[in-house]
Structures are given as structure tokens and as C-alpha cells.
Phi, psi and omega in degrees: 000152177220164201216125185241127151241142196226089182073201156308010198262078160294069192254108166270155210222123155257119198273188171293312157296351159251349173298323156280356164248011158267343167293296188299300195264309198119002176200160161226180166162158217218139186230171202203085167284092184303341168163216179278134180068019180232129206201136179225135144221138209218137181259161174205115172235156201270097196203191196291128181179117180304127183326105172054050131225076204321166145223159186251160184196155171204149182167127173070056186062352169249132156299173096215146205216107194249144183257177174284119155315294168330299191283334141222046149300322191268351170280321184299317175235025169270190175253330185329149175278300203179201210241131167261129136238159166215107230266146186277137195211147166343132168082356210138209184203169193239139131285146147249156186205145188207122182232169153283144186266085171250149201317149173280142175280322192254045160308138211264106170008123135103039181211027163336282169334326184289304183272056175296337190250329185331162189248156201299138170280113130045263179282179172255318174234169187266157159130199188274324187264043159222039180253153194279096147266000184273003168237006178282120173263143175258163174224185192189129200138000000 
């Protein structure tokens, strides 16, 4: 799993191993250790979430980003990339964005390894202007 935060911005990149254990178990999640008693960590559950619309939540150091269980089975065996919202929060509003992770094409010799789980790319190339958004539905609300 990968996690981008940008601004008011939120994205997670789900490879194909996590897509089956966010399907199988209903949850994935990933941690980032500072040491002892120090923690970050972010989730993706499969939990109570309005139809194509993730919403985020955060306290006490966890991310979590829960989809509508339906959306994601039907996502899981779709072509959908993922879900865009942009969700209202105190003060403003969050994107979240969740996507399938896909393999690079143009990958730099000896870095393979990063898309072992990746889902077949799409696309012809990597990068900013090839990232797969054109089938990511937004909702907004």
C-alpha cells in the first residue's frame, strides 16, 4: 500500500495483495515506526461509508479510510482505477482518493521489485502525466 499526503490531499495506492486482503478480511493496513511508542499508521476498511464515497478519519496517530463494502467487491472485479471524494471536514474539506496501483512501465533497472503485486498497467508510461485518472470517479459532498 502507498500513501501520498499533499495539502488537504489524500491518496492511497492499493497493489493487488492488498486488494485481496481488503476483500478477504475486510481491512488492510500499514504502519511507519518511529521508534519505541512512536507510530503512524493508515488503513483501508472495507466498513459503513456512502455509496462512492471513501471518507477518512484520523486520531491518535491512525489514518483510516473506509470504503462502502459493496463498492469494494464491485471494484475488486472491475476495471475501475478508484474512488476520488471530496470529503467536508471542520474548517473545509479533504480529497480522498483510492486507487489500484499499477505497475510501471519505464521502471529504472534494478527497482522491478517495487511493482511485484502491481495490477497490469493501462497505460504506455509512468509519471505524472500517465497516471491512471480517467476512469477514477469523483463524487463530491
Amino acid at each position: 500500500m502507498k500513501l501520498r499526503i499533499k495539502g488537504d490531499s489524500i491518496r492511497i495506492r492499493l497493489d493487488r495483495r492488498d486488494m485481496a486482503g481488503l476483500v478477504q478480511e475486510g481491512r488492510v493496513e500499514d504502519v511507519l515506526r518511529f521508534g519505541p511508542g512512536a507510530r503512524f499508521s493508515y488503513a483501508v476498511e472495507a466498513a459503513p461509508a456512502p455509496p462512492g464515497k471513501p471518507l477518512a478519519s484520523y486520531a491518535e496517530g491512525r489514518l483510516i479510510v473506509r470504503i462502502d463494502p459493496e463498492d469494494v467487491r464491485a471494484w475488486s472485479a472491475s476495471d475501475r482505477v478508484g474512488f476520488d471524494h471530496v470529503q467536508a471536514v471542520e474548517g473545509g474539506s479533504i480529497r480522498v482518493v483510492v486507487e489500484k496501483d499499477f505497475a510501471c512501465l519505464d521502471r529504472a533497472a534494478g527497482h522491478e521489485s517495487d511493482d511485484a503485486h502491481a495490477f497490469p498497467t493501462p497505460s504506455a508510461a509512468c509519471g505524472p502525466a500517465a497516471e491512471p485518472h480517467a476512469r477514477t470517479e469523483s463524487k463530491s459532498g
